[in-house]
matplotlib code that plots the C-alpha trace (Angstrom):
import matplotlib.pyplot as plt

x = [-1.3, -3.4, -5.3, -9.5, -11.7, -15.5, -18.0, -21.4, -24.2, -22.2, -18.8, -15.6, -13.9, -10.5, -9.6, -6.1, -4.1, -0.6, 1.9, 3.4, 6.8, 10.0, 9.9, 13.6, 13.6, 12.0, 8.2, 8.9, 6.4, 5.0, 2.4, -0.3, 1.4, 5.3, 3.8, 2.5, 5.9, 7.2, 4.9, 5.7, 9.4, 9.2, 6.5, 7.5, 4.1, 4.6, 7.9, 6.5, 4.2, 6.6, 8.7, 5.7, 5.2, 8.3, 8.7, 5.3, 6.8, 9.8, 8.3, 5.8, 9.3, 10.6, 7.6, 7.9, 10.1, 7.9, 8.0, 11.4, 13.8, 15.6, 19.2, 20.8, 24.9, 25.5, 28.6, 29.2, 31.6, 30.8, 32.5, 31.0, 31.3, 29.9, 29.7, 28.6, 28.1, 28.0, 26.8, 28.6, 28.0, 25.0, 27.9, 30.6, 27.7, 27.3, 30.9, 31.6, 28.5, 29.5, 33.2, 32.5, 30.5, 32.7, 36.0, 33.7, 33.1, 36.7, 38.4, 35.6, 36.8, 41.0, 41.6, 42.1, 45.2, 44.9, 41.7, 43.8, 46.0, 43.4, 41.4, 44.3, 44.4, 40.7, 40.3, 43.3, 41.6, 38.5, 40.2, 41.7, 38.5, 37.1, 40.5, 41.0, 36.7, 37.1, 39.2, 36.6, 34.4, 30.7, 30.0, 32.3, 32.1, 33.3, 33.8, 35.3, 35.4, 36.2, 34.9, 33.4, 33.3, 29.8, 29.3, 26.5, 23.9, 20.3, 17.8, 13.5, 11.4, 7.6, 5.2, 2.6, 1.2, -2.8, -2.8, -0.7, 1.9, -0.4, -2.5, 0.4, 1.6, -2.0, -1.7, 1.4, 0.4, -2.4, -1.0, 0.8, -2.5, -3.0, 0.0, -0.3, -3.9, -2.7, -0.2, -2.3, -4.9, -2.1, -1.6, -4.5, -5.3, -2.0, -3.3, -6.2, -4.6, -2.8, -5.6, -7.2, -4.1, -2.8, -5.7, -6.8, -4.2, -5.2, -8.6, -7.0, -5.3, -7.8, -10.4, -7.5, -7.8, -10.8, -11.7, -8.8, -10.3, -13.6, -11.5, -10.3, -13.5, -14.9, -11.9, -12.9, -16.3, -15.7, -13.4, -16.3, -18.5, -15.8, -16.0, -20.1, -20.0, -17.5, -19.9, -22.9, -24.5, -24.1, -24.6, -21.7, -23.7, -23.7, -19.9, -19.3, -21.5, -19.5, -16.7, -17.8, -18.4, -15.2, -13.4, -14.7, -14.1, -10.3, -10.9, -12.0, -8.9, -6.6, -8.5, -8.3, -4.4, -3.4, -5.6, -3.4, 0.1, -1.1, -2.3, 0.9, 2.8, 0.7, 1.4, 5.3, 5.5, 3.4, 5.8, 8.6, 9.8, 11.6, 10.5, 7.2, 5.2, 3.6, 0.9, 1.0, -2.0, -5.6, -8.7, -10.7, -14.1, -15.2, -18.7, -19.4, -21.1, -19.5, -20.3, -23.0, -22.7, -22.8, -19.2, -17.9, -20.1, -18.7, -15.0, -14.2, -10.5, -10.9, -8.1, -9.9, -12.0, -9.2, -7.7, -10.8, -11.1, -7.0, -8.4, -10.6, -8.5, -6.3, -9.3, -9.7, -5.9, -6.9, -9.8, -7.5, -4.9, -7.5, -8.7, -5.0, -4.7, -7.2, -4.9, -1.7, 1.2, 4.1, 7.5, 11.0, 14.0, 17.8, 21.0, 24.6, 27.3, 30.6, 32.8, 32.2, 35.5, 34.5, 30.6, 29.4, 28.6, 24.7, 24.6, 23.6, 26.5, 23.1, 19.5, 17.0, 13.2, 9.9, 7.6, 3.3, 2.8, -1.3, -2.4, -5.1, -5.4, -4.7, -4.3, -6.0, -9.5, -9.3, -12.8, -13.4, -10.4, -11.9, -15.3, -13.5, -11.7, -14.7, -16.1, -13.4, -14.2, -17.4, -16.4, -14.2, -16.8, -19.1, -16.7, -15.7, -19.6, -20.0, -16.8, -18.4, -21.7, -19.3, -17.4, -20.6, -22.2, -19.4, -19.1, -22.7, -22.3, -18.9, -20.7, -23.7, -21.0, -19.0, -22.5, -23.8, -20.7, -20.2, -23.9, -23.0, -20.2, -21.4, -24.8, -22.7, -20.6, -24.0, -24.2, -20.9, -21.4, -24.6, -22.9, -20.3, -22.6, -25.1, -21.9, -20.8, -24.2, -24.8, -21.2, -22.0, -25.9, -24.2, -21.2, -24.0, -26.6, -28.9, -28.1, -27.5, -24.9, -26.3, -27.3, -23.3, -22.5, -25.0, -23.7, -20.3, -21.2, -23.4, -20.1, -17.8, -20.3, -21.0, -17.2, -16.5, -19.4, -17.6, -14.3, -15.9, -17.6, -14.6, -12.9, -15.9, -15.6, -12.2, -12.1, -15.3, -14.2, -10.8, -13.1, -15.2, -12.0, -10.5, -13.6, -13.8, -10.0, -9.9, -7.4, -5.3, -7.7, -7.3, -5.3, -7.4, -10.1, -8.0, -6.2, -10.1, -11.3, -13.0, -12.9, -9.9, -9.3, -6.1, -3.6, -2.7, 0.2, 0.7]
y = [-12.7, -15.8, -18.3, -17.2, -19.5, -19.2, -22.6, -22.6, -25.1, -27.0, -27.3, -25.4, -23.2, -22.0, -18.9, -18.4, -15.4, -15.7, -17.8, -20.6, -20.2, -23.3, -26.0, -26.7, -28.1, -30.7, -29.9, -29.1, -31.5, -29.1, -29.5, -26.7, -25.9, -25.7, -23.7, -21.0, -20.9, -20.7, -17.5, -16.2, -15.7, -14.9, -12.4, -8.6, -7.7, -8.7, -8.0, -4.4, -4.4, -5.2, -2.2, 0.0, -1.0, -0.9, 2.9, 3.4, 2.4, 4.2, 7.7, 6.7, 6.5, 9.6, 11.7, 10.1, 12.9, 16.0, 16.8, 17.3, 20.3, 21.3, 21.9, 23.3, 24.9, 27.2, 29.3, 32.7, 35.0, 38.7, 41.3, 44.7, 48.9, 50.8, 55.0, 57.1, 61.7, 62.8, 66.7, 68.4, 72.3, 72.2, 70.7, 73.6, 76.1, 74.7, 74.8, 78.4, 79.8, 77.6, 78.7, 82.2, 82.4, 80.5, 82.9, 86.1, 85.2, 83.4, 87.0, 87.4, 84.4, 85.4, 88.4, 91.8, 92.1, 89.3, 89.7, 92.1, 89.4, 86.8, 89.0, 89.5, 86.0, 85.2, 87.7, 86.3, 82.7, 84.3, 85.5, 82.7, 80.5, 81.0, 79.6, 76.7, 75.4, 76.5, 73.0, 71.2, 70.5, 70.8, 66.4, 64.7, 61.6, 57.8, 55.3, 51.5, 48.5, 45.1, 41.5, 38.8, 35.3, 33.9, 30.7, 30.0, 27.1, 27.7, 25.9, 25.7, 24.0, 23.2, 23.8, 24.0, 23.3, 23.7, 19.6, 19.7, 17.4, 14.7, 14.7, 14.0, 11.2, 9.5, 10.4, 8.4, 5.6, 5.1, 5.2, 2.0, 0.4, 1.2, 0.1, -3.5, -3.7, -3.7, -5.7, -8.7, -7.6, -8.3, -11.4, -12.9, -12.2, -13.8, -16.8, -16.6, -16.4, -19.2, -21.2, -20.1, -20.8, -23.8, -26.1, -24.3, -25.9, -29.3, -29.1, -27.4, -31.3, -33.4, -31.8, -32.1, -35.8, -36.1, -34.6, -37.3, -40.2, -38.9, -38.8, -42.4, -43.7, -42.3, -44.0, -47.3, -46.5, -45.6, -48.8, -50.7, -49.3, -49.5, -53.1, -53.4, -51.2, -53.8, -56.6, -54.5, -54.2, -50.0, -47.8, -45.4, -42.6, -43.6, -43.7, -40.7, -39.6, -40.8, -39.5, -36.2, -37.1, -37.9, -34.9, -32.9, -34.5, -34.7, -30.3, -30.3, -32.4, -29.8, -27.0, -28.4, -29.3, -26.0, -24.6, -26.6, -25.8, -22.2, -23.0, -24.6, -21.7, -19.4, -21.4, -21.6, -17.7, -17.1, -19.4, -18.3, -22.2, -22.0, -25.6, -25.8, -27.2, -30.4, -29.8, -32.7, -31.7, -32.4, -30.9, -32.0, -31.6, -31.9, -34.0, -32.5, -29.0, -26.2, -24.6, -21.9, -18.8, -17.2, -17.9, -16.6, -13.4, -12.7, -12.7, -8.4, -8.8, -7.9, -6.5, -4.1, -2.8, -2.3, -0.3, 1.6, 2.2, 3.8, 5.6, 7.1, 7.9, 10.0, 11.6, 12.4, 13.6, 15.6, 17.4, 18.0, 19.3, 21.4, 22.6, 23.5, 26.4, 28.6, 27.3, 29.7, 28.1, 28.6, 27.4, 28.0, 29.2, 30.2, 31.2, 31.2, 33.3, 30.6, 33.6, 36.3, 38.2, 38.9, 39.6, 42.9, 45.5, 45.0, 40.9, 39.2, 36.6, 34.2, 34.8, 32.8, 33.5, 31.9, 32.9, 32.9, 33.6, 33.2, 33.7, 36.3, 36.6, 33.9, 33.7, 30.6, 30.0, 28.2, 27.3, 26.3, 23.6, 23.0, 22.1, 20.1, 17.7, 17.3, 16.0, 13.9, 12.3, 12.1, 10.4, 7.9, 6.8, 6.0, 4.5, 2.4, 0.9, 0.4, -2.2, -3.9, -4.3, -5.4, -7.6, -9.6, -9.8, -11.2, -13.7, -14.6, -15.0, -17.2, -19.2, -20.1, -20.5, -23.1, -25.0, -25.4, -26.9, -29.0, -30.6, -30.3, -32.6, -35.2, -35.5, -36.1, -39.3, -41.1, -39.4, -40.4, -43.8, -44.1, -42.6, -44.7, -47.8, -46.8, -45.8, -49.7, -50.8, -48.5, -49.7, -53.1, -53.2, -50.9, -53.9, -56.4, -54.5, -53.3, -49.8, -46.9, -45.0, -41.8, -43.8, -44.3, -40.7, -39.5, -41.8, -40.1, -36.5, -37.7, -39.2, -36.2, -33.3, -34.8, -35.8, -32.1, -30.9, -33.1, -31.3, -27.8, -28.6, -29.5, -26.5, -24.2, -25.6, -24.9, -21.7, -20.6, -22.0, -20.4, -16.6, -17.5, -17.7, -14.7, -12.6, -13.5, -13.2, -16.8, -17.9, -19.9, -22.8, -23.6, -26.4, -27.8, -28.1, -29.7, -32.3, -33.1, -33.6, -37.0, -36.7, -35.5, -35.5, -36.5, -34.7, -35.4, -36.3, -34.4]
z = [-17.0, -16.0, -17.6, -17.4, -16.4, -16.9, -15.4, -16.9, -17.5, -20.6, -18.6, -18.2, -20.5, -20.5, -22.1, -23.5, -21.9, -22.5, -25.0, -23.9, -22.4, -23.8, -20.9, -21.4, -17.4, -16.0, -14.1, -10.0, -8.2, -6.0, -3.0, -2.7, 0.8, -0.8, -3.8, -0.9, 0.3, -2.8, -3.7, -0.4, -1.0, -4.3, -5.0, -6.2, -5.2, -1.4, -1.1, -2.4, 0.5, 2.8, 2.1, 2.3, 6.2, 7.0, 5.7, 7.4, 10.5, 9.7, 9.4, 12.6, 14.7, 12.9, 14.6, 17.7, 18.6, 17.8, 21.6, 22.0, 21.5, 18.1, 18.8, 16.2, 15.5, 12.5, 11.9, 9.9, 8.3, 7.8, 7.0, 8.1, 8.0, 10.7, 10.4, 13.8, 13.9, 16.6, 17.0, 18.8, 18.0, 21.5, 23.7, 22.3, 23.3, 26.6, 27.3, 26.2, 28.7, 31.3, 31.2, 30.6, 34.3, 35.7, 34.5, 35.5, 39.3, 39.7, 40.9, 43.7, 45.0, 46.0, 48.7, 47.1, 46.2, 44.4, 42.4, 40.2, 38.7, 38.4, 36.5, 34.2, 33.9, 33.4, 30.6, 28.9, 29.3, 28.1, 24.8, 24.3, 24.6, 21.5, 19.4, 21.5, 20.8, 18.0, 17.0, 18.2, 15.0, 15.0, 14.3, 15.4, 12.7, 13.6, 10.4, 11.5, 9.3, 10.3, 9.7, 12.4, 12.8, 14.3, 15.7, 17.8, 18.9, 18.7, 20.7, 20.1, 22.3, 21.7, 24.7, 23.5, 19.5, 20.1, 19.2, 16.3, 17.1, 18.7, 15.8, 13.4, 15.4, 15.3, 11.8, 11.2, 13.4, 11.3, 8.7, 9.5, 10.5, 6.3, 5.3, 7.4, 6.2, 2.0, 3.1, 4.9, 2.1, -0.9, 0.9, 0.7, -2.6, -4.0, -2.2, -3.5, -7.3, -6.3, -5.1, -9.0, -10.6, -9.1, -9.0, -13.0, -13.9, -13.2, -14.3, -17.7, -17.9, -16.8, -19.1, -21.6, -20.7, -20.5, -24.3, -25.3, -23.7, -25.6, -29.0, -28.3, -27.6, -30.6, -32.5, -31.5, -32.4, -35.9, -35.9, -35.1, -37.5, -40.3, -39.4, -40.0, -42.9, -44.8, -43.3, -44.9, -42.0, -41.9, -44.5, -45.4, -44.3, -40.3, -40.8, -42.0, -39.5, -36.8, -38.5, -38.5, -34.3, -34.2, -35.7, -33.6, -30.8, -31.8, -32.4, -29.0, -27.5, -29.0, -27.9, -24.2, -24.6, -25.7, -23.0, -20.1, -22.0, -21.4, -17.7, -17.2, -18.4, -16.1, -13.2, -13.8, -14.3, -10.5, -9.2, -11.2, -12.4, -15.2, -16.1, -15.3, -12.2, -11.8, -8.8, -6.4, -4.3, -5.6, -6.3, -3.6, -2.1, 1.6, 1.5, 5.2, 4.9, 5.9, 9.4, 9.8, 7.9, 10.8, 12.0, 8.9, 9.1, 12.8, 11.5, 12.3, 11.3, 7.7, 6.1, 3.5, 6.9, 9.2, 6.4, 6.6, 9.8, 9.6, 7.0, 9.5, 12.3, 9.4, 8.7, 12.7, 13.2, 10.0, 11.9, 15.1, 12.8, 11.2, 14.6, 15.9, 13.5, 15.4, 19.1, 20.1, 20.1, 22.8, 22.6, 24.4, 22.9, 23.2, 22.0, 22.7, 21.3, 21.0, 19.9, 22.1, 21.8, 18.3, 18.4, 17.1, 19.7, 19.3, 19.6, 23.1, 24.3, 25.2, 25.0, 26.7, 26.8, 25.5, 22.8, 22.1, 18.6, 17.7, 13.8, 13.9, 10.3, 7.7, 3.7, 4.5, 5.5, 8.3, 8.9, 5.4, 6.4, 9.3, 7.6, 4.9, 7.0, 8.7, 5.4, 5.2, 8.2, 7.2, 4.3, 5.5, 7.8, 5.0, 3.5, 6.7, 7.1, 3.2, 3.1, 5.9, 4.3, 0.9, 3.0, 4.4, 1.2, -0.5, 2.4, 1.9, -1.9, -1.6, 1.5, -1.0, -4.3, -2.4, -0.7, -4.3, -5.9, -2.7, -3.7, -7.2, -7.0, -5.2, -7.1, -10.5, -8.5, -9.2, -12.4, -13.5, -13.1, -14.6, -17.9, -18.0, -18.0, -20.5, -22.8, -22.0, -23.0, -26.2, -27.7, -27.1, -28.4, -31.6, -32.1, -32.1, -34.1, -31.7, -31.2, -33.6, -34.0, -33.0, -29.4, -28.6, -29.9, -27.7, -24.9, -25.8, -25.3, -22.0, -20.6, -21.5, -20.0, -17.0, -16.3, -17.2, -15.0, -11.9, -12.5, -13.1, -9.8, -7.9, -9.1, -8.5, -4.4, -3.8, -5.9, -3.6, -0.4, -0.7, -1.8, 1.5, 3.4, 1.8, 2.9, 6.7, 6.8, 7.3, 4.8, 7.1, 7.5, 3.8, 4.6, 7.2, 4.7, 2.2, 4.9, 6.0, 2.3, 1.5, -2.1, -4.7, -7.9, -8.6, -11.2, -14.4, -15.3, -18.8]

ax = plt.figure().add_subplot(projection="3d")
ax.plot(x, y, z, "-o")
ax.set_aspect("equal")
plt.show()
């Protein structure tokens, strides 16, 4: 959890978040630019990311193959019983007619002096016919039991999906156009915390310092007036009141050093230094203005709308997904029998062929899934042009933030200097009796807002300019800003 920072008309104002963690180690000196590295490596959050494009890409690769045939080898044991009747009574029938005419018309068929012993013979046959059919049962029954062994290879081939499989593919391709987008997205965002975090916690110690250099002025100033109160030249009553001054300017110097122990502590933790960092790069304004809002409105590379935009094309592949259900679909197929010397009588040693299979009735209704992913294109497309409209009024807002506390800071230089002076002039008219206390107090407090009001101010630019940058996608040319800067203030050394 970070340090908050709120910048108003009286100043600055740092909210405590977290406890302070032991600085057992020495502070890192640390540039801006090494602290990005730093963040870069180190980060959960982006390594996170990083993993999530990588599976994206990973299952994109995985459907690359949709087109291609499934090949696939199984083997089985079964054991099995097979029973077959057979009737047989119309066949013993058939045989008894057909050999009864053929006995009665065999005599005709020898000369005559034959005919008399065939006909001896046939009759004999003929009485004898009945006994030997009648072994022959009426069903002839079959029982066999034995047990198989089945390996085979089975082969499907898509032909034709109605647009199924292209629109999965887009839909995993996009996919990773989402998952880059929260990636580049996260990225810039830790930047951007850094940016907050980094340069906080300067202005946490130079307001520190600059509430202790207040507390030690008003130290000298209640020496001096101890001194003209024993000289009886001021009351008692003007030194308590600047003892009362003084107090609380001492309460406010604590409040500001506990405020940058807790920005330091926030700053070790993003960076993950166990001892603390001490920031080597400083807040710094660029007096030049910045270039024309228009440049920054042109940028089209945003990460939150190219995310959208993937959105979008999964929404499409959802709609020609949708639409694929009322297609036919067509695909080849085959099978081969490895063990053909033990395949049951009714199985095929291969089969070949291809296949149209068309749903003519569904469980599902496919038009009302038609009509919703439509909506869902719909919606994503609304949601695609409202991020751009987002996008170019937070550019606009962050362009006008950062143009303010550029003029800001460098209308307080003159300010700054002019406070200093009439403080000078105050504490030396009060030492020589020409001046009231409540003059120098007053010249205290004028010295002390106004320096706060230059920090808050340098703050305020590159907190803005690095938001402006972060919304045209142009976070890169952070450091060109801060190499090109004409005015810094440097860090405190704690």
């Amino acid at each position: 959890m970070g340090h908050l920072l709120s910048i108003g008309a009286a100043g600055v104002s740092l909210c405590i978040a977290v406890p302070a963690v032991a600085q057992d180690a020495a502070p890192v000196a640390m540039s801006f630019e090494a602290a990005s590295q730093a963040l870069g490596k180190g980060s959960r959050a982006l390594s996170a990311a990083d993993h999530e494009v990588r599976a994206a890409q990973a299952t994109a690769d995985a459907l690359k193959a949709l087109r291609r045939p499934v090949v696939s080898a199984s083997a089985s044991f079964v054991e099995y019983q097979k029973t077959l009747a057979i009737d047989l009574s119309g066949t013993k029938n058939n045989l008894t007619g057909a050999t009864s005419d053929f006995l009665a018309g065999l005599p005709g068929q020898f000369p005559p002096g034959f005919q008399e012993i065939v006909t001896q013979v046939t009759q004999r046959v003929g009485a004898a016919l009945p006994g030997l059919l009648s072994a022959i049962p009426d069903t002839l029954r079959f029982q066999t039991r034995d047990s198989a062994f089945r390996p085979t290879v089975t082969a499907a081939l898509p032909l034709y999906t109605g647009g199924a499989i292209p629109a999965i593919q887009r839909g995993a391709q996009a996919g990773v156009a989402i998952a880059e987008a929260t990636q580049a997205q996260g990225r810039d965002l830790s930047q951007l915390n850094l940016v907050r975090t980094y340069f906080g916690q300067q202005v946490a110690e130079q307001l520190a310092a600059s509430t202790r250099a207040t507390r030690d002025g008003f130290d000298r100033h209640l020496s001096d007036a101890r001194k003209l109160e024993q000289q009886g030249v001021l009351s008692h009553a003007r030194v308590l009141e600047i003892q009362v001054a003084r107090d609380a300017s001492d309460r406010a110097y604590l409040r500001a050093d506990l405020e940058a122990t807790t920005a330091r502590d926030t700053l070790a933790r993003l960076l993950d230094a166990e001892g603390g960092v001490q920031p080597t790069t400083a807040l710094f304004v660029n007096a030049q203005p910045l270039p024309p809002k228009a440049e920054f409105l042109a940028a089209t590379d945003h990460p939150q709308a190219r995310g959208a935009d993937a959105a979008r094309a999964v929404a499409a592949a959802g709609v020609d997904l949708a639409r694929s259900r009322f297609r036919p679909q067509a695909f080849a197929f085959g099978e081969y029998n490895l063990n053909r010397n033990d395949a049951l009588p009714t199985e095929p040693d291969w089969i070949a062929g291809v296949a149209v299979r068309m749903t003519l009735l569904s469980n599902v209704d496919r038009r009302r899934t038609l009509d919703a992913a439509h909506e869902r294109e719909r919606a994503a497309a609304d949601s695609a042009a409202e991020i751009r409209k987002t996008i170019a009024t937070q550019t606009v807002r962050a362009y006008d933030l950062t143009e303010t506390a550029r003029r800001t800071f460098l209308s307080l230089d003159s300010s700054v200097a002019a406070a200093e002076e009439n403080l000078r002039v105050q504490a030396l008219s009060f030492r020589e009796g020409e001046a009231t206390s409540a003059a120098v107090i007053d010249a205290q407090a004028a010295i002390a807002t106004v320096r706060t009001q230059r920090i808050a101010a340098a703050y305020e630019y590159d907190l803005a300019l690095a938001g402006l940058l972060v919304a045209s996608h142009q976070l890169d040319s952070f450091g060109g800003y801060l190499a090109r800067a004409d005015h810094r203030l440097g860090p405190v050394t704690p």
